[in-house]
TORBATI-97491 format. One record per residue (C-alpha): x, y, z; residue in three letters. Coordinates in steps of 0.02 Angstrom, whole numbers, plus 50000, padded with zeros to 5 digits. Each point is the difference from the previous one (the first is absolute). Example, Ala and Ser with C-alpha at 12.3 -4.5 7.8 and 13.67 -1.06 7.14 Angstrom:
! TORBATI-97491
50615:49775:50390:ala
50069:50172:49967:ser
//
This chain:
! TORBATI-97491
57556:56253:48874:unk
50069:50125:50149:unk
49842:50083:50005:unk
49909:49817:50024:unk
50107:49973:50137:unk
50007:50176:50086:unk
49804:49989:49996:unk
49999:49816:50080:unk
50140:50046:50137:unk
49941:50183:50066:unk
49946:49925:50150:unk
50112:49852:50015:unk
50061:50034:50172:unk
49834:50015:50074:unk
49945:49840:49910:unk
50146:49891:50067:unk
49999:50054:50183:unk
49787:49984:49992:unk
50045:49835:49928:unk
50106:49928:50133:unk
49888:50077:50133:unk
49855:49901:49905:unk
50116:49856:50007:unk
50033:50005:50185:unk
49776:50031:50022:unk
49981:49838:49897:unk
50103:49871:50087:unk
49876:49993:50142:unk
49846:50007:49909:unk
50030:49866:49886:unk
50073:49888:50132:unk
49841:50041:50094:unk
49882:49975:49851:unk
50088:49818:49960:unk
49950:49958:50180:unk
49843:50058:49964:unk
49951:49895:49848:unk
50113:49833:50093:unk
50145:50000:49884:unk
50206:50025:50032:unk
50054:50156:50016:unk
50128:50023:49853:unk
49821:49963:49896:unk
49924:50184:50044:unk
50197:50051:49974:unk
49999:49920:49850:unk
49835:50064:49928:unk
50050:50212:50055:unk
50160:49981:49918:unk
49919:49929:49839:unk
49838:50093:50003:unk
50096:50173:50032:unk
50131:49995:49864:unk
49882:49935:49850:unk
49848:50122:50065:unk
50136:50134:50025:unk
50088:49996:49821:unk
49840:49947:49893:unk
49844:50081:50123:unk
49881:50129:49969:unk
50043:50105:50162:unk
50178:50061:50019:unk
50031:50004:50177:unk
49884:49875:50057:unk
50056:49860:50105:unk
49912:49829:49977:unk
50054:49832:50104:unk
49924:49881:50098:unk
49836:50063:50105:unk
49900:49948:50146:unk
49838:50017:49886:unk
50071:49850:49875:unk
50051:49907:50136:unk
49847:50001:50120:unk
49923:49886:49819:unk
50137:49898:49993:unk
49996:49933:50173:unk
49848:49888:49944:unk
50093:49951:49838:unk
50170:49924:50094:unk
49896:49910:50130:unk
49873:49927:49887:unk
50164:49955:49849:unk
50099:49907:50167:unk
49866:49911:50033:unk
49987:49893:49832:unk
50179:49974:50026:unk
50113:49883:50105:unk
50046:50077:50190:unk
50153:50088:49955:unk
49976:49987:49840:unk
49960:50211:49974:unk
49881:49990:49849:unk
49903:50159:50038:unk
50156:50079:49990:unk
50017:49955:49796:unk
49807:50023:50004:unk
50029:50174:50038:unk
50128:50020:49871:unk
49891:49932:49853:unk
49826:50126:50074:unk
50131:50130:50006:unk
50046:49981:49826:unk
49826:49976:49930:unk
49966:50167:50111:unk
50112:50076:49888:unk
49943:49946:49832:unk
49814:50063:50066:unk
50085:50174:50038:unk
50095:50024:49843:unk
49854:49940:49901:unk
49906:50152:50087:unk
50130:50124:49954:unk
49987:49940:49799:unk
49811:50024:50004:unk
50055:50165:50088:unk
49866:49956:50134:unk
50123:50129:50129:unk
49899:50144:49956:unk
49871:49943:50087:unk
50075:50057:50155:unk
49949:50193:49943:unk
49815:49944:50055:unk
50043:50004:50180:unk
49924:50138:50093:unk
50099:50102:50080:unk
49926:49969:50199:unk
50048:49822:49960:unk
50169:50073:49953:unk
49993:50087:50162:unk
49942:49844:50095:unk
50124:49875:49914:unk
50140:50118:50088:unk
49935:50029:50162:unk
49960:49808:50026:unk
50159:49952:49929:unk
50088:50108:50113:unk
49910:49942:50143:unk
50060:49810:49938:unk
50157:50046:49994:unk
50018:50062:50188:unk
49905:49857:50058:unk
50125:49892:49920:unk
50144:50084:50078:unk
49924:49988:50179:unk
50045:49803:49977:unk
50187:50045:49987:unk
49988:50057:50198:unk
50016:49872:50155:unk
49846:49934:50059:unk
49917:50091:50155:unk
49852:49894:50029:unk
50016:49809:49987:unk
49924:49892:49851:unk
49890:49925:50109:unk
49915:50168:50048:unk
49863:50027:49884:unk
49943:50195:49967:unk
49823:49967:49983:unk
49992:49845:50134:unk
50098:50084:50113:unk
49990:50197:50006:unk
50049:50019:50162:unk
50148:49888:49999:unk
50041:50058:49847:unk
50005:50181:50036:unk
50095:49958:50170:unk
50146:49898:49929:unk
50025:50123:49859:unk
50019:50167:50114:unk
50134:49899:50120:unk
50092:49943:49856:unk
49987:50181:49926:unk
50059:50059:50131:unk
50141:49853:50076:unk
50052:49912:49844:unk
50163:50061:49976:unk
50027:49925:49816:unk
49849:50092:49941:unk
50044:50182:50066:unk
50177:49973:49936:unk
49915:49954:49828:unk
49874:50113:50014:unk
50157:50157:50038:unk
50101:49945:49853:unk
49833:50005:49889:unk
49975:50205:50042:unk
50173:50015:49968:unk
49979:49934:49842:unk
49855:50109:49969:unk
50087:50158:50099:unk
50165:49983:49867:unk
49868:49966:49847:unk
49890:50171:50042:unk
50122:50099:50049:unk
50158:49973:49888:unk
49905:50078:49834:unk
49979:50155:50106:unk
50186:50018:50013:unk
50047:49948:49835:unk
49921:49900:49839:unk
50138:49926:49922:unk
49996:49853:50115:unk
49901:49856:49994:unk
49919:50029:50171:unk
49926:49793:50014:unk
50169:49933:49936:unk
50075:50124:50141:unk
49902:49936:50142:unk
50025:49846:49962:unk
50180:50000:49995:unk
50001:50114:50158:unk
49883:49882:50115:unk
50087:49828:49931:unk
50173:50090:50051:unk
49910:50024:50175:unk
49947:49823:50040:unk
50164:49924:49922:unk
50115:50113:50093:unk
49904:50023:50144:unk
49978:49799:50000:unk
49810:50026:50017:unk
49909:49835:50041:unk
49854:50037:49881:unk
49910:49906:49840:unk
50093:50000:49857:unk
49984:49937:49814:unk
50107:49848:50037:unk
49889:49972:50168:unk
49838:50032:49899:unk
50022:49874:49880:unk
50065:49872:50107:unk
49857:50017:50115:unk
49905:49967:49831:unk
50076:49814:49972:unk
50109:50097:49865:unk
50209:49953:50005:unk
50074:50164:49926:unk
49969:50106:49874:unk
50175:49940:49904:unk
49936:49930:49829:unk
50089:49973:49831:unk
49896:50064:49822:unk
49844:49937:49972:unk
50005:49835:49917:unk
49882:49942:49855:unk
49872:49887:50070:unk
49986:49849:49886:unk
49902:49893:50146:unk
49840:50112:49945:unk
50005:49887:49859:unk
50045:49822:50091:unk
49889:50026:50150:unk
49840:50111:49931:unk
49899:49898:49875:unk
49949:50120:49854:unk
49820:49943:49984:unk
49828:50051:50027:unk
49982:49925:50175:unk
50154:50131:50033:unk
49926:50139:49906:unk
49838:49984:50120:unk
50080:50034:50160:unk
50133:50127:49954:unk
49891:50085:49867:unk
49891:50095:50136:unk
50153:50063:50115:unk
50083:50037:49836:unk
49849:50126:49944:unk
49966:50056:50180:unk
50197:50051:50001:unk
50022:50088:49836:unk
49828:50098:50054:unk
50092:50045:50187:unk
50156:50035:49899:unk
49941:50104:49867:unk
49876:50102:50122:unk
50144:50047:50127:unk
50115:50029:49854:unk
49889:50105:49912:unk
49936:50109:50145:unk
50203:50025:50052:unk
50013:50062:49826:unk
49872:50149:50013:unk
50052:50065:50178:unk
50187:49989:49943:unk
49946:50086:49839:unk
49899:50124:50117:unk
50135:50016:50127:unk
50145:50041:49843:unk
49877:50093:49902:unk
50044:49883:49841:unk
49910:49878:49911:unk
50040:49806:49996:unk
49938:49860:49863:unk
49879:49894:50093:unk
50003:49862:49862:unk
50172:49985:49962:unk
50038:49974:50191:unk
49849:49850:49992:unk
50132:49929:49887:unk
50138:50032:50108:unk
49923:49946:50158:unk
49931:49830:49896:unk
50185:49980:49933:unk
50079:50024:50144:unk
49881:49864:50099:unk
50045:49859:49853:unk
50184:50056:50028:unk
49987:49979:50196:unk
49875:49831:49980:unk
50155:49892:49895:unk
50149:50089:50104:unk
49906:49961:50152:unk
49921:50166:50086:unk
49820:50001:50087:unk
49961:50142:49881:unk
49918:50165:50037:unk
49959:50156:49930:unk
50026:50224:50056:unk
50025:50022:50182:unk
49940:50162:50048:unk
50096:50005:50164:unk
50166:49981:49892:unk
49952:50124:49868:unk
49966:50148:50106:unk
50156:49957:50098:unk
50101:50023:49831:unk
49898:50157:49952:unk
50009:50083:50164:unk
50191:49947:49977:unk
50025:50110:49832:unk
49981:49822:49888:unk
49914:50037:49842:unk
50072:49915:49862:unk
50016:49830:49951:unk
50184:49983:50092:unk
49926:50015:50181:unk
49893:49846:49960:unk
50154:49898:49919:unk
50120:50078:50150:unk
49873:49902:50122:unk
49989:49846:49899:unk
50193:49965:49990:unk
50046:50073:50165:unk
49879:49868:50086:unk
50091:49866:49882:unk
50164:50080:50082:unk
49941:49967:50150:unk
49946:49826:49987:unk
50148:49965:49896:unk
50143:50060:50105:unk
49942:50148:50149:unk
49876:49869:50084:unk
50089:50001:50173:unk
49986:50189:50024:unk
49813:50009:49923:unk
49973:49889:50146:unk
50065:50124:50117:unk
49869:50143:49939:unk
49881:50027:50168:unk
49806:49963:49940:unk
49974:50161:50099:unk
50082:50105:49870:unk
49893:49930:49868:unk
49834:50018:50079:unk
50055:50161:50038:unk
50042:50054:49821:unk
49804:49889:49965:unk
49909:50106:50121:unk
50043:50157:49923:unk
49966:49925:49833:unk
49818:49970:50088:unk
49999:50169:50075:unk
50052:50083:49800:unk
49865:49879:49934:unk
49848:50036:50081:unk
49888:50111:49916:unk
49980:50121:50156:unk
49890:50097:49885:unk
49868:49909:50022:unk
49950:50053:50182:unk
49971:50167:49943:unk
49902:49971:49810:unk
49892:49859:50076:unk
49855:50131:50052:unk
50029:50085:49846:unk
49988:49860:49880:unk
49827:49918:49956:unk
49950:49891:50119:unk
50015:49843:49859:unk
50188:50039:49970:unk
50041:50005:50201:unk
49927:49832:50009:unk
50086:49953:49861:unk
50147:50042:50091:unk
49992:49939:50155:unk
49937:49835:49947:unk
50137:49963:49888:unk
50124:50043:50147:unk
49915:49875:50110:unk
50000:49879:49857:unk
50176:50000:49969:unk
50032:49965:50178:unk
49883:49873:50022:unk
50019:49917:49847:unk
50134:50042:49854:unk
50011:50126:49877:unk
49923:49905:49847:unk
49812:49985:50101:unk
50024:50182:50062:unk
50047:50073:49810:unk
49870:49875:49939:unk
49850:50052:50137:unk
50045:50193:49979:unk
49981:49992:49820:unk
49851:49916:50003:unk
49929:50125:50178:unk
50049:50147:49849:unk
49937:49914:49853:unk
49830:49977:50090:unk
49960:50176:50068:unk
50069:50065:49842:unk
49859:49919:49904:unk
49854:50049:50144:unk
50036:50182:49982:unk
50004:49989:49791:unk
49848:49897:50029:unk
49915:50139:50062:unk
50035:50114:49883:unk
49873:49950:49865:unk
49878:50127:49946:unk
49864:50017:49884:unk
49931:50201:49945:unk
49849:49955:49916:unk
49872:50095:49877:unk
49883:50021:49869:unk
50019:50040:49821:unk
49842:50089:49913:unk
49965:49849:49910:unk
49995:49910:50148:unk
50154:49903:50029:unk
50062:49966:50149:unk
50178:50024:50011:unk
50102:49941:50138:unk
50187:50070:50011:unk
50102:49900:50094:unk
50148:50041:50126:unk
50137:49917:50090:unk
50078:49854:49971:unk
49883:49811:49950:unk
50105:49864:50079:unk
49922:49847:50094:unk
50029:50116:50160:unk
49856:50094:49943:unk
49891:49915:49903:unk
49865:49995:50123:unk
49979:50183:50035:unk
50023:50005:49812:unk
49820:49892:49955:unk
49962:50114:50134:unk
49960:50151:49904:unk
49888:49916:49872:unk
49797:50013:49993:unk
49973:49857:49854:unk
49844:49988:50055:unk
49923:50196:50008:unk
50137:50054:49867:unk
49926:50064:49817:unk
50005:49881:49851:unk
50189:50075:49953:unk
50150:50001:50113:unk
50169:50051:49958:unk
50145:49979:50129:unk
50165:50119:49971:unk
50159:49940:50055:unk
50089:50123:49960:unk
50050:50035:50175:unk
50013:49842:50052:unk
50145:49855:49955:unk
49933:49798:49997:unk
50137:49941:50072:unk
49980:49802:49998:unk
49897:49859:49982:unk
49871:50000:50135:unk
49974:50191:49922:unk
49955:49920:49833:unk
49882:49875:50069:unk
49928:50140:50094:unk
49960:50097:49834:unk
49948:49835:49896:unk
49881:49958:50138:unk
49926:50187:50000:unk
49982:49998:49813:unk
49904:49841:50034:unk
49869:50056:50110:unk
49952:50158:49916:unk
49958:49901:49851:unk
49925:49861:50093:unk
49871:50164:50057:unk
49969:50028:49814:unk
50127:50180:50003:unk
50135:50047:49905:unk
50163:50043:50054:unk
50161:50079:49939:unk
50179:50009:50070:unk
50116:50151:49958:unk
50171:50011:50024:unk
50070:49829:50027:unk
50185:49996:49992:unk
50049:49891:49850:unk
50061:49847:50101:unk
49838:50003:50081:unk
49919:50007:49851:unk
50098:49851:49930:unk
49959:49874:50143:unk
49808:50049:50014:unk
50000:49954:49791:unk
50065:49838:50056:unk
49892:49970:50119:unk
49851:50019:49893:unk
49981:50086:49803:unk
49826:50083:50062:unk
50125:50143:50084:unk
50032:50056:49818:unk
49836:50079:50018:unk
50002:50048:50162:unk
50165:50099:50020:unk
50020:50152:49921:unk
50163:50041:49896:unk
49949:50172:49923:unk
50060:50098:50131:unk
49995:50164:49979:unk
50090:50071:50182:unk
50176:50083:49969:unk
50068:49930:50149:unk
49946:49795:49939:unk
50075:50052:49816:unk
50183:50080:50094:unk
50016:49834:50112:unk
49954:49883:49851:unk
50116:50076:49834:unk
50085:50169:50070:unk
50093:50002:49820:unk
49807:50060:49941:unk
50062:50159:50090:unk
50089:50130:49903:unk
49937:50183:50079:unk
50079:50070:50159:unk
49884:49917:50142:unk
49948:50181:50053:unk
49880:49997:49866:unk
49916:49855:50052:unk
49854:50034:50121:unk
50020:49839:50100:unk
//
């Protein structure tokens, strides 16, 4: 039992100050993300506090952070607006709509770990990886340039108005005193975060600056934007909440029934999809940052548990923040305590350290986010994209672009799919047929590559039914039929030499192949041939047949 606990706590003080420097990263983000999706504040509070602690003791990732995000709440924007609108004014129904889509969210997401559908996630290539984290990071500073006082007017549009644009934005740069004072304490952030490690590691360098630039503006009596400001700019009263409270109006105002299931059903799938993606990807480049190895499924059930938690206590849901996580790694948090530190020490705060949360300056946070963005981006990829093919740069760059034009889920989706595509044109070329003649005159054609529908075509290519002799034999033995159009491809071969009146024989069908062509029609009993007499067909098909050293096999 010590050892259990020794192992669990060797790097407990590194977990718990991560944690509460996590903590202190969340409060704005999830206030900002409520905003975002048109719900109360305390909700996005609500939905990090529950989200972290169940993802952090029962999750797949030690050390990952999950709460609300920007990409979940972007979706459920839509969903409030459309759920008040079948309601009374004042009535808030899309806020118990959201509630009931965040809880079927959940069921989809657990229901994905049980049919262990998070392996999945090992088929994306790494440029996507690549791209993913670059456009992610690039999200993530754009998000953060928000936080700063406005230097060109709303009514000053980039696009519409260049000129004007560019004009109002240098004199503000240069003569808006709130922004340069922001703008200071935001490098000072930065300054203390860079340069503190180099003096010593045993300090939490983001927790440091924080605590060193707050003690500036509240001392000092800086006028600048603080959490308390920032959310009641937002229409938000406070961040002081009590514990989440069960929500039994879910079940008095949202009518269980199909007509409900219709118009939450889509968010709900869209969600768990945007969930699972981010979740999953935060996974691998934690996994690749610690050099360990999470469970992909078992956090699916996590993050799915955790949503049906947060749906009936009242939370907006969410999934992995990537922002967070690296913040805790960079921060020494690797076990499952950082995560629960963060969860309970935002519930501290709402509970009963609200007043002084409220005095944090935004500056200090955007400062610890931008070098987050600056640790996150994949500066790599400057220097490998003329040394990569030119597929996987494109690849790349177009999943970066995605992610900022879009959201994650359509970038992972549209890399996979960029990947998955020039994947099968290159094995598509790759079919070959060595042909020759036996001295009885059969024409044997020895096929090569891989028969997919990607190349099917060049495939029928390499046949001369009509000049060929009267018997044809076609060796796969180099070759793998890999799926249906493949078969069809084959059955309709077979089907035109002996509509010319030849005979043909296939060699070295591997035995599911042989299986499904049977189905398809009992005249491939004569036409494929199972006497084979190659050493290499016999040591794929029954390898127990093999009892002398494989030296004396002439292969």
């Amino acid at each position: 039992m010590t050892e259990f606990f020794r192992k669990r706590t060797k790097n407990a003080k590194n977990d718990i100050l991560s944690g509460f420097t996590v903590a202190l990263a969340l409060v704005p983000e999830a206030v900002a993300f409520a905003f975002v999706a048109g719900v109360d504040p305390l909700v996005g509070l609500y939905a990090a506090f529950m989200i972290g602690l169940i993802t952090a003791v029962f999750g797949g990732r030690p050390g990952m952070i999950s709460g609300a995000t920007g990409a979940l709440a972007v979706v459920m924007v839509a969903l409030v607006a459309e759920g008040n609108a079948m309601g009374d004014v004042g009535e808030n129904l899309g806020l118990y709509y959201l509630f009931a889509t965040v809880i079927l969210m959940g069921i989809i997401q657990v229901l994905a770990g049980v049919f262990k559908l998070g392996k999945f996630v090992r088929l994306i290539p790494h440029p996507v990886m690549m791209g993913f984290v670059n456009g992610l990071a690039i999200v993530i500073f754009i998000s953060q340039l928000g936080m700063f006082p406005r230097l060109v007017s709303e009514d000053t549009n980039l696009w519409m108005h260049t000129s004007l644009w560019f004009k109002e934005f240098f004199t503000g740069l240069f003569s808006n005193g709130e922004f340069l004072l922001m703008l200071l304490l935001v490098l000072l952030t930065m300054g203390i975060m860079y340069g503190l490690p180099k003096l010593t590691k045993k300090l939490p360098e983001a927790l440091v600056a924080i605590l060193v630039v707050s003690g500036i503006v509240i001392f000092g009596n800086l006028d600048v934007s603080t959490v308390g400001s920032f959310i009641k700019d937002g229409g938000g009263e406070g961040l002081e909440g009590g514990l989440p409270q069960f929500q039994t109006e879910i079940f008095t105002k949202v009518a269980f029934n199909w007509q409900t299931l219709k118009f939450i059903g889509p968010y709900a799938l869209i969600l768990a999809a945007i969930g699972l993606i981010e979740s999953l990807m935060t996974l691998n480049l934690v996994d690749e940052i610690t050099e360990t190895r999470g469970n992909a499924n078992r956090e699916c059930i996590a993050q799915g548990g955790a949503n049906i938690i947060t749906g009936l206590f009242g939370g907006m849901g969410g999934c992995a923040m990537i922002g967070q996580s690296l913040i805790n790694i960079k921060g020494g948090g690797r076990g499952r305590l950082s995560g629960i530190t963060a969860a309970i020490g935002l519930l501290i705060f709402i509970l009963f350290a609200s007043s002084l949360i409220e005095q944090i300056p935004i500056a200090a946070l955007v400062g610890v986010m931008f070098m987050v963005v600056i640790g996150t981006f994949a500066w790599s990829s400057f220097r490998i994209l003329r040394k990569i093919p030119i597929s996987d740069a494109i690849v790349l760059v177009a999943v970066s672009l995605i992610t900022v034009w879009k959201d994650l889920a359509v970038a992972v989706i549209a890399g996979v799919i960029i990947s998955a595509l020039v994947f099968s044109w290159e094995n598509a070329k790759r079919i070959r047929a060595r042909k020759r003649l036996k001295e009885n005159g059969t024409k044997v054609y020895e096929i090569w590559g891989p028969l997919f529908f990607g190349s099917i075509k060049a495939f029928n290519e390499k046949f001369d039914i009509k000049n060929d002799p009267d018997k044809v034999e076609i060796d796969f033995i180099e070759s793998r039929v890999s799926d249906h159009s493949a078969l069809e491809a084959i059955f309709n071969l077979v089907n035109k030499y002996e509509a010319a009146g030849k005979t043909i024989q296939l060699k070295h069908l591997s035995e599911d192949c042989r299986v499904l062509l049977y189905k398809a029609s009992p005249k491939f009993r004569e036409v494929i041939v199972e006497d084979i007499d190659d050493p290499r067909y016999h040591l794929a098909e029954n390898p127990e047949a093999f009892t002398k050293p494989l030296s004396e096999y002439k292969l």
